[in-house]
N, C-alpha and C positions, 0 to 999 in steps of 0.2 A: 393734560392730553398732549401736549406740545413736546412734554418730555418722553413718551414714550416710544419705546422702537417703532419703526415702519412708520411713524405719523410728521409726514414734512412738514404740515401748519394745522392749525385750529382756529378756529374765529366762532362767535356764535352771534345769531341774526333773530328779529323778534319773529318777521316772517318770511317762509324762506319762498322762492323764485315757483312757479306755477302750485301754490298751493291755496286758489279759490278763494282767500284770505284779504279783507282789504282794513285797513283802520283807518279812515278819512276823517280828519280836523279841521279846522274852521282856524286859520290866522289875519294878521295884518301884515302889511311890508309898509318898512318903512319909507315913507315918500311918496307913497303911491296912496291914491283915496281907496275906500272899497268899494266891492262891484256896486254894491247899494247899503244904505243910512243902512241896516238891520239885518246884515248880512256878507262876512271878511271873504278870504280868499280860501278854495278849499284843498286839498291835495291830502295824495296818500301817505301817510309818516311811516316811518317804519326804524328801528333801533339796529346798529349794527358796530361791532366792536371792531378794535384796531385791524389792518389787517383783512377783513373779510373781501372788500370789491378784489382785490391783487388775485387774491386765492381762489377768487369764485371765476376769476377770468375775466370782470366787470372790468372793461377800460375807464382809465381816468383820461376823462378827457382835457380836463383843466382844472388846477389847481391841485388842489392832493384829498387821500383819503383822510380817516379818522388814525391818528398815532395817538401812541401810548400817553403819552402827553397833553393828550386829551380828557385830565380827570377832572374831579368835581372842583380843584379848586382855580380852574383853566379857565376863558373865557369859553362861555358857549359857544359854538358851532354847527355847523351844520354841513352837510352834502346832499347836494338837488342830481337830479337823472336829467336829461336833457329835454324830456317833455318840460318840466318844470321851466326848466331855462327858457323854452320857447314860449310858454303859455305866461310866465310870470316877470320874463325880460325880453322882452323878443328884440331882435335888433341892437341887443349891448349885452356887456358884460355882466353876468350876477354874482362876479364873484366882488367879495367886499360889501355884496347889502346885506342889507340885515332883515328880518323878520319877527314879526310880534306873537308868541305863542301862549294863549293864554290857560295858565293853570286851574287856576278857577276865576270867581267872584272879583278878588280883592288883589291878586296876583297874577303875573304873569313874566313870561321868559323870552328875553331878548336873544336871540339866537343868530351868529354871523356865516354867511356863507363861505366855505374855503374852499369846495371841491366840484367839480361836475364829472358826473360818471352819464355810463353809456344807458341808453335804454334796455330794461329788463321786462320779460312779459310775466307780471307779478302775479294774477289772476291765472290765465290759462293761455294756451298756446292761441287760444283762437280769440282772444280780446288783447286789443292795443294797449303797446303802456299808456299809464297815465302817469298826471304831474305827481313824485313822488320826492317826496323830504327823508333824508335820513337825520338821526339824529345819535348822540353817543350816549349809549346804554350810564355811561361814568357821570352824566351830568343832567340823564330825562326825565321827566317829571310822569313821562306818559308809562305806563301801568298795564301789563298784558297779562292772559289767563297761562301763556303758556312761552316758550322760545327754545328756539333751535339751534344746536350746536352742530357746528360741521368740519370735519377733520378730512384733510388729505393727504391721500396713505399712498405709502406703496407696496405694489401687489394687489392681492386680493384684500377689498374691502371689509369683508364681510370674517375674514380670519380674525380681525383686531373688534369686530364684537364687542366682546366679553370683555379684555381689556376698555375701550371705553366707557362700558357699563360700569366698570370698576373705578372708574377715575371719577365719575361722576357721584357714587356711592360711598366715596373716600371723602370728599371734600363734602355731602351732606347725604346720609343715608336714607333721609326721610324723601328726598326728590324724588317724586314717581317718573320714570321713564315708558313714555307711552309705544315708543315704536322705536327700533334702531333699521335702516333703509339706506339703501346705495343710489346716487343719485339716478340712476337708469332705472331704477323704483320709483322714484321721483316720477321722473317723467311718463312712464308708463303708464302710474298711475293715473294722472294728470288727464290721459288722451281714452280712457276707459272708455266712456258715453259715445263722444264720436267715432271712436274706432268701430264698436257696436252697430253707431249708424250705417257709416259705411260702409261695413260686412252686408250689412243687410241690403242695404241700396245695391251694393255690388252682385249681390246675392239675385236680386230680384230683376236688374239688369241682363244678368247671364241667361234667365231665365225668358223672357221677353225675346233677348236675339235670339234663343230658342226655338219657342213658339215663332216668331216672325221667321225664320227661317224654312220651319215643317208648313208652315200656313204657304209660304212665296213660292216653296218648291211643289206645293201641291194642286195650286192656282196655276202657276204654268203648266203644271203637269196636264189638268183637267183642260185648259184651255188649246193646246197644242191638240192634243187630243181627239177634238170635238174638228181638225182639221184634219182628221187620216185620208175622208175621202177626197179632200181637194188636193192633197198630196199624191194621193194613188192615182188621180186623173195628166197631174205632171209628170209624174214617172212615166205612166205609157205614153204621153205625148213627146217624151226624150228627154226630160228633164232628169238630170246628173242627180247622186244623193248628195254628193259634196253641196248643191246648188241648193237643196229643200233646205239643209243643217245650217247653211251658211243662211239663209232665209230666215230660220226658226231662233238662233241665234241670236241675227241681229234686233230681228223686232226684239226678244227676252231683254239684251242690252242697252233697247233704246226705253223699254219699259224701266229696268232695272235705275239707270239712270237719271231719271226724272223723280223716277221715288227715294233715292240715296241723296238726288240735290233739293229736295222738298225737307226730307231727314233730316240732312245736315243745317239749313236754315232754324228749322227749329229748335233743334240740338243746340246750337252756340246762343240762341232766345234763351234758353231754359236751361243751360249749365251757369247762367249767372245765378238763377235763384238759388243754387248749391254750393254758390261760392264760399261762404261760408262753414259749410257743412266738412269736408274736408279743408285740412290746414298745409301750405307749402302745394297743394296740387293747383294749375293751373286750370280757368276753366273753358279755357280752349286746347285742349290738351291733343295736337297734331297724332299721335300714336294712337287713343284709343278711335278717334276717327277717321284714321288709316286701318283699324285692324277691322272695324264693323265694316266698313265700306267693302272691305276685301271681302269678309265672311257674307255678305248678303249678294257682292255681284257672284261671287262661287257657285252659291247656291240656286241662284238664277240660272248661269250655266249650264250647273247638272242638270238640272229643272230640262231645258229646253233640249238638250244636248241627248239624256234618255230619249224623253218623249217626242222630239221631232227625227229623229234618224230612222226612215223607213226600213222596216226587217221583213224580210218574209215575202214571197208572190202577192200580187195586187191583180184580183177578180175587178172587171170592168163586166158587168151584166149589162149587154144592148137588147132593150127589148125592140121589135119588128112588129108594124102593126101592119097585119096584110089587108089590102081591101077588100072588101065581101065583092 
């Protein structure tokens, strides 16, 4: 794959970056006891060829990746992600220990640390890394159903296909190729369910400020309302309309207020239990409780602003009661 046009690098990975996929083993480290008599250390392993952290953008943070010089007849090795470092050296260096991996029963693989890469969210965008182990495809013992080869092209991804397809069909025809996907597939894929969620949640959201806006506007409405005659008795008494509106108004904005600072209380209560549910969204998020705030005092407003502006003559009926 490396040789072909348009393709800058190749590497392939057992499991690649948000794909739901976890392979957790059971090791020792050397010099450390384990957490308990009948039970070693655990972390995510995962295989990855020369080459792949550089390409995938994964920084090294210390020491180096897997090079080609890393074969079967090489000392073993190893590369940890920085959760590792922290959960399995906290406070020192990991590179230069070692680690006990065991194959089976009777055997087992002493493996050296040489590298620290960046943290990856190997599971999904909305789960933290955890402690993972890479290990090099040329020297592991560990055994997958399936692995991913990843090439970076240039141009369009999705041109060189077929060619891929082909290189992989050259060097053994009988390898079933389950998908070929661009990494913006990847991740798409990846955010399916939540995206769902949130549609929906967003969805039913719109729908709520909705209703609560037709319900606020029609409560003022009816309430304003039920004051025409105390308003028609100001107006003939000399009272201004500017003076009713400016009246009808403010009580709406002092109403409007109190129910927007009751809202908002709860709102920032109850955006925590959603924190989760959207990924990168904050869940005090200043915009969307600027724009609700705006859309319900609006709607107050008009609310009060129709229904208290006196229109029309104002009938004062005095009745006279004459004495017999």
């Amino acid at each position: 794959m490396r040789a072909l046009p348009g393709v800058r690098a190749a590497a392939f990975v057992s499991i690649l970056p948000l794909n739901n996929r976890n392979n957790t083993e059971s090791f020792h480290i050397v010099g450390k006891p384990d957490p308990s008599p009948d039970r070693g250390f655990n972390a995510v392993f995962n295989m990855a060829s020369a080459g792949y952290f550089r390409m995938m953008g994964i920084p090294i943070r210390r020491g180096r990746e897997f090079e080609e010089r890393d074969a079967a007849s090489a000392p073993d090795v190893a590369v940890i992600n920085e959760a590792a470092a922290r959960a399995f050296w906290p406070g020192e260096s990991p590179l230069g220990r070692q680690i006990v991996l065991p194959i089976n029963n009777e055997a087992s693989q002493i493996l050296t640390v040489v590298g620290v890469v960046g943290d990856v969210r190997q599971a999904s965008l909305g789960i933290p890394p955890r402690p993972e182990i890479a290990v090099s495809p040329m020297q592991s013992h560990l055994r997958g159903s399936s692995t991913t080869i990843v090439a970076q092209t240039e141009g369009d991804p999705k041109a060189l296909a077929e060619s891929l397809r082909a290189a992989v069909h050259s060097a053994n025809p009988l390898v079933p190729i389950s998908r070929i996907a661009t990494a913006d597939d990847v991740v798409s894929n990846s955010i399916v369910e939540p995206r769902l969620y949130a549609t929906l949640l967003g969805a039913f959201a719109l729908l709520a400020l909705v209703l609560a806006c037709v319900g606020l506007y029609g409560l003022i409405a009816y309430s304003v309302s039920q004051r025409r005659h105390e308003f028609g008795v100001r107006v003939a008494l000399g009272a201004a309309q500017s003076t009713i509106v400016r009246l009808v108004v403010g009580e709406g904005l002092h109403l409007a207020a109190a129910g927007v600072g009751i809202g908002l209380v709860v709102a920032v209560a109850a955006t925590r239990l959603l924190v989760g549910l959207v990924v990168g969204v904050e869940p005090q998020d200043p915009v969307t409780f600027a724009a609700v705030t705006f859309v319900l005092v609006a709607a107050t407003l008009l609310a009060t602003y129709h229904s208290g502006a006196p229109r029309g003559a104002v009938s004062i009926q005095i009745a006279v009661l004459r004495d017999e």
